[in-house]
NUGUVEX-167268 format. One line per 4 residues: number of its first residue (from 1); their letters; for each residue x, y, z of C-alpha. Coordinates in steps of 0.25 Angstrom, whole numbers. Layout:
NUM> A> X/Y/Z; ... .
//
This chain:
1> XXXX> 9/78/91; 10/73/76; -2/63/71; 9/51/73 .
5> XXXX> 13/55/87; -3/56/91; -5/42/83; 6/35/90 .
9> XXXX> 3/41/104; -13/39/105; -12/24/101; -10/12/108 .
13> XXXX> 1/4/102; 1/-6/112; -13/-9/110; -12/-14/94 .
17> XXXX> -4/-24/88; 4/-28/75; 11/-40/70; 20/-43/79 .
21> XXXX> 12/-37/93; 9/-25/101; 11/-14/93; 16/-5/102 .
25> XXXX> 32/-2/94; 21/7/82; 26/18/87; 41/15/87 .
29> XXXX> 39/11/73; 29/21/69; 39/34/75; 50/28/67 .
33> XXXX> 42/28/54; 45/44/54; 58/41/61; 72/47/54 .
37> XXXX> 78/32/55; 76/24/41; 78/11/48; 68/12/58 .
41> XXXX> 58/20/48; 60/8/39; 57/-2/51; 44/6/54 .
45> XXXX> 39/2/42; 43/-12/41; 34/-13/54; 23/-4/47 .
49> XXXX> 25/-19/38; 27/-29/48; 20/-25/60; 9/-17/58 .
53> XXXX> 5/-22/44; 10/-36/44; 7/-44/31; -5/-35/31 .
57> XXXX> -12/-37/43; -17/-26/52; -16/-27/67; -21/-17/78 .
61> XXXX> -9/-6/75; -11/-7/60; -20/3/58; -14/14/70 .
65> XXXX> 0/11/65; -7/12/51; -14/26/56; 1/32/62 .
69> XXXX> 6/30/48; -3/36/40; -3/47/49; 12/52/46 .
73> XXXX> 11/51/30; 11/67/30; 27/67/38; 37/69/29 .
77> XXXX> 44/59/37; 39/49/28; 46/54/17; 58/45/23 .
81> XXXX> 63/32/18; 62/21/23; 71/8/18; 67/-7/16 .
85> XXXX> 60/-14/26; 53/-24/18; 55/-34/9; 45/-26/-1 .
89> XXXX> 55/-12/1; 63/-10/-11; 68/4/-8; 70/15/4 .
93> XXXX> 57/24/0; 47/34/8; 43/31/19; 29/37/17 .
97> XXXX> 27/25/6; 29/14/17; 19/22/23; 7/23/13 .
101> XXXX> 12/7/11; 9/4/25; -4/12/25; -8/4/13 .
105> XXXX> -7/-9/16; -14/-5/30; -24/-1/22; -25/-13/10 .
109> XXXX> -26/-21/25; -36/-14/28; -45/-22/17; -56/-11/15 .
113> XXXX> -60/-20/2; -60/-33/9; -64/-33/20; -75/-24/27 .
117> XXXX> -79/-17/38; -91/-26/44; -82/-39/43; -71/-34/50 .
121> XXXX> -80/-31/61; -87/-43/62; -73/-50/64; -68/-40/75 .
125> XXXX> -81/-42/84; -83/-59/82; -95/-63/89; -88/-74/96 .
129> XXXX> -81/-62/104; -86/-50/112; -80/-39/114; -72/-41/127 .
133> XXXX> -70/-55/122; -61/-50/111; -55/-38/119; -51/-49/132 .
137> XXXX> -44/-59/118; -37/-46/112; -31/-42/126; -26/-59/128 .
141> XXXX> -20/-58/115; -13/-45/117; -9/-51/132; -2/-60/127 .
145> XXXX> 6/-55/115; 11/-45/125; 16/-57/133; 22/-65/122 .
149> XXXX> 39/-62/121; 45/-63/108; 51/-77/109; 38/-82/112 .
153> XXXX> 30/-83/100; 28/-97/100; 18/-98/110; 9/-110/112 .
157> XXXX> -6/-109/108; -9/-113/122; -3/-101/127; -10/-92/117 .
161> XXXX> -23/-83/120; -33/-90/116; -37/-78/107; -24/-81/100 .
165> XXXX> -30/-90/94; -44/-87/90; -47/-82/76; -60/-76/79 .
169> XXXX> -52/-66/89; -39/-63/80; -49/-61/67; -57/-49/76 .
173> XXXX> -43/-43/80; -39/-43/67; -53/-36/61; -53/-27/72 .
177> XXXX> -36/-25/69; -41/-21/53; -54/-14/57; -46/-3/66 .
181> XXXX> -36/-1/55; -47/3/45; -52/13/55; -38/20/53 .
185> XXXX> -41/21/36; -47/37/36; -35/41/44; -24/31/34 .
189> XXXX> -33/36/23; -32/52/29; -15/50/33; -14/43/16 .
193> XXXX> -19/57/11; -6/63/14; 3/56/3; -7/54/-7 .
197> XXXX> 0/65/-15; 15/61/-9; 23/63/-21; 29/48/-20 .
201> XXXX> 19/41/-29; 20/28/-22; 16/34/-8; 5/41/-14 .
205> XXXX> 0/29/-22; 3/20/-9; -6/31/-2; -18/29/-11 .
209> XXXX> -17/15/-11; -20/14/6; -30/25/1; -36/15/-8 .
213> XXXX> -39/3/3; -40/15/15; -53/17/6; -59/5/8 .
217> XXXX> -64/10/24; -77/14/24; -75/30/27; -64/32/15 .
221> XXXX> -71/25/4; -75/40/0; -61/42/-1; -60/32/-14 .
225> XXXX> -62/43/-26; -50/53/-20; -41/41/-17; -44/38/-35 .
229> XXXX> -41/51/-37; -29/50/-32; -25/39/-36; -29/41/-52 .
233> XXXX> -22/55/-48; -8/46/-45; -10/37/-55; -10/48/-66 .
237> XXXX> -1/59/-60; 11/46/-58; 22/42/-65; 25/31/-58 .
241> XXXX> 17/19/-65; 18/12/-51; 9/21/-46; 1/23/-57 .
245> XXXX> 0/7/-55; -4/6/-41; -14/18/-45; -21/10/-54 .
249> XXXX> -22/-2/-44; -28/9/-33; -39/12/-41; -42/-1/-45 .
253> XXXX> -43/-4/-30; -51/10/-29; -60/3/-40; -56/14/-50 .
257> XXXX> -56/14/-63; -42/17/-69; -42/18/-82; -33/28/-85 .
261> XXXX> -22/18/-82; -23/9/-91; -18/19/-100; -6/21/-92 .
265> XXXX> 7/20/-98; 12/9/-88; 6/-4/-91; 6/-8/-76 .
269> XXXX> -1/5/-73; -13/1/-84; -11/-14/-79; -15/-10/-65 .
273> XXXX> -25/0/-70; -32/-11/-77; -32/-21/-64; -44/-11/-57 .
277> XXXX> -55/-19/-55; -63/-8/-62; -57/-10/-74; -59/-25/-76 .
281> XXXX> -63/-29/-89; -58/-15/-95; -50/-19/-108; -40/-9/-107 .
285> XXXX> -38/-13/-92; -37/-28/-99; -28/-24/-109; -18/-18/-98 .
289> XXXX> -19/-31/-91; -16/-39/-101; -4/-33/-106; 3/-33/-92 .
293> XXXX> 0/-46/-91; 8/-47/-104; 21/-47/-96; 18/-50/-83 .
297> XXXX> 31/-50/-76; 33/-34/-80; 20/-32/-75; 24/-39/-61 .
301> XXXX> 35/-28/-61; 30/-15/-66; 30/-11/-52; 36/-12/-39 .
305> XXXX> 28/-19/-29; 14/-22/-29; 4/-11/-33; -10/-11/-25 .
309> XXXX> -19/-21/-26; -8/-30/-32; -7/-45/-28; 5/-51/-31 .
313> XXXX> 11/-49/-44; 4/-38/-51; 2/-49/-65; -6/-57/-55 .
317> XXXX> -17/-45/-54; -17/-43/-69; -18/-57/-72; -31/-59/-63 .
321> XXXX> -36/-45/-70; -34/-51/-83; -41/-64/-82; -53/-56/-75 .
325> XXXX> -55/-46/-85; -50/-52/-99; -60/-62/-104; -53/-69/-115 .
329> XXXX> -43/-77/-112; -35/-74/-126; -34/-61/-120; -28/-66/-110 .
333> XXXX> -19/-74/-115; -6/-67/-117; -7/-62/-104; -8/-76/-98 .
337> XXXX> 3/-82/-105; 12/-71/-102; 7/-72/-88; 11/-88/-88 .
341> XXXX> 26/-86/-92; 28/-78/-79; 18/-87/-70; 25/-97/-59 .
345> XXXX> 19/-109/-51; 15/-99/-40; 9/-90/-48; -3/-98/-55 .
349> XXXX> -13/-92/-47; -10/-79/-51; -3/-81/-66; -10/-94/-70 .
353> XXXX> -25/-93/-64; -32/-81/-69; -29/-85/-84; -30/-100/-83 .
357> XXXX> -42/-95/-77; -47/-87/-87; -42/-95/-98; -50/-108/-95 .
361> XXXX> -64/-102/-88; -71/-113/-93; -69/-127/-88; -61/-136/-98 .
365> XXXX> -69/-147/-104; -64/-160/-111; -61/-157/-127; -62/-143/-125 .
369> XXXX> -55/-134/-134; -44/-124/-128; -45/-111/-136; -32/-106/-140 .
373> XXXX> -30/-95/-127; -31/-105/-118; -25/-115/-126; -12/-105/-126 .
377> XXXX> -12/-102/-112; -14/-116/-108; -1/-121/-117; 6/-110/-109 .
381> XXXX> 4/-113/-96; 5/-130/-100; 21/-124/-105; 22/-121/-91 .
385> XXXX> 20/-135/-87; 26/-131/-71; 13/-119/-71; 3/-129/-78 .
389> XXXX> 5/-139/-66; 6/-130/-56; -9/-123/-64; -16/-136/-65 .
393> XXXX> -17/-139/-52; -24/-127/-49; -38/-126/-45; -39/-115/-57 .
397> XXXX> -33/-122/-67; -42/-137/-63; -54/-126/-65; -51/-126/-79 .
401> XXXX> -55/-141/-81; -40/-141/-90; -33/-154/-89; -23/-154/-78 .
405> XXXX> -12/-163/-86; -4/-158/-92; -3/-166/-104; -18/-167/-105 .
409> XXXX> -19/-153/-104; -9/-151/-115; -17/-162/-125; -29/-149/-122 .
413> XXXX> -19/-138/-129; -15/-147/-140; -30/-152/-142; -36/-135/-142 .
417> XXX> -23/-132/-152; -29/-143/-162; -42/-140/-161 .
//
């Protein structure tokens, strides 16, 4: 019997649950996943998406279904393609990196480095509860989502279980639901090892990067200098600058200190490099920063997709790296202006904060005298008169004691250019 067989035999599917209920059609889709159909292999891994790791949540089958995955990496099988599924697909690919994918975001929802082990537990065991207590609620709520039919999903709160609806019970399923997924990390972590040399960088990189948060668990934290080897390994040996990118965001994660990179020939290579914590502060790691930041819209499209780590568009990250780590506002000047051209009314957060932030640290005082910097960045932004308002009603920007009119606040410029 082959390790997918045993897995699929020797758990109760019935017993766990996904997004949208009982879990008991794993199987169907997990079989089809090394299946000869593309369509139904393609399904399988819209369901991998959908079901089992919905918007990135983990229910009871996450981690078994997690577990039966990363136990078939090594079949050749998953050479295969697979076609779009999902609004994110752009092309038919390998079905191994759909795989490693899948693994790693189980593992980034996982949240080694957010949450820990002590405070999972204390939510899975409330006091309020015993143990029978929660076990008798647990077998209610599973009663009666067995009963529910399909047209019925607008049911009454009065009809509910009353563990339905208490928070205190679904926040200990839900911490015992992420704490049985973490146990499966030495055996994701052990089924991983089989493509970290898979000729197809992106499977390999996608590999390291569920290594990376797999290593966060307790028993793989030793497992850290291999998994940078690796990756400084892959970083150097690829021609692909997207993997050498979302190298250089891995072992900023890892804590590592890249260096080499910022010498890389790509700039998005040496702008990720530069955005490891490690390297705050470093002035070639500045420099790299500030000249993406030069042409931001190129940088938000030097690669496909969003690399580890990344939040939104990838200027965003380097804009908060720049305002942390370059002290002078002249400095930062060119990048902030170049950033403002690109900025919109639902990005001031992100575009706008960070160097209106950074430019007026100090609150503004009646008759104080702009310097030119900020003098020049606040003409900028008071050209974009839509952004202006839209800023001045920000928290950030009342913080900076500037005048929020606009006419008032353009007296100030032409008051600091005559002084």
């Amino acid at each position: 019997m082959d390790s997918m067989s045993r897995l699929l035999t020797e758990t109760d599917w019935s017993e766990l649950d996904h997004a949208y209920g009982p879990a008991s059609d794993a199987p169907f889709h997990l079989l089809a996943l090394l299946g000869a159909d593309i369509t139904n292999r393609s399904a399988a891994v819209a369901y991998l998406d959908s079901a089992v790791l919905h918007q990135g949540s983990i229910y009871s089958a996450t981690g078994p279904i997690a577990r039966v995955v990363a136990s078939v990496l090594r079949d050749p099988r998953t050479a295969e393609l697979v076609e779009n599924v999902l609004p994110r697909d752009v092309e038919p690919r390998p079905l191994r990196l759909d795989l490693v994918d899948f693994l790693a975001r189980v593992a980034e929802s996982c949240a080694f480095d957010v949450v820990d082990e002590p405070m999972l537990l204390a939510e899975a065991h409330p006091a309020r509860y015993d143990e029978a207590e929660l076990e008798g609620m647990r077998a209610e709520v599973k009663a009666w989502r067995r009963d529910m039919t399909g047209d019925d999903t607008t049911q009454s709160s009065d009809r509910l279980p009353a563990a339905v609806l208490d928070d205190e019970f679904a926040r200990a399923m839900s911490a015992r639901d992420m704490l049985a997924c973490r146990a499966f990390a030495p055996e994701l972590l052990n089924g991983l090892t089989a493509v970290f040399d898979d000729p197809d960088g992106r499977v390999k990189t996608k590999a390291l990067e569920a290594a990376v948060h797999l290593s966060g668990h307790q028993n793989l934290v030793m497992n850290r200098p291999e998994i940078e080897h690796r990756l400084t390994e892959a970083a150097v040996s690829c021609s692909e600058p997207g993997v050498r990118a979302a190298a250089a965001r891995l072992l900023g994660i890892l804590g590592a200190h890249p260096e080499a990179l910022l010498h890389d020939a790509h700039p998005g290579v040496r702008a990720c490099a530069a955005l490891a914590p490690s390297l705050a502060g470093d002035p070639f790691a500045n420099r790299a920063i500030l000249d993406a930041l030069l042409t931001p819209h190129e940088a938000d499209h030097w690669f496909e997709g969003h690399l580890p780590g990344q939040d939104g568009w990838l200027r965003f990250d380097l804009i908060r790296a720049a305002a942390l780590g370059v002290d002078d506002f002249e400095d930062l000047l060119p990048a902030a202006l170049a950033v403002l051209a690109l900025a919109s009314v639902h990005t001031l957060d992100e575009d706008l904060c960070p160097f209106v932030t950074a430019a007026f640290p100090r609150l503004h005082r009646a008759g104080d005298v702009l310097p030119p910097a900020q003098r020049a960045y606040l003409s900028a932004l008071l050209d974009r008169e839509e952004l202006w308002r839209a800023a001045s009603v920000q928290p950030w920007f009342r913080r900076t004691g500037l005048p929020q009119d606009l006419g008032a606040c353009r007296t100030l410029v032409e008051i600091s250019e005559g002084a």
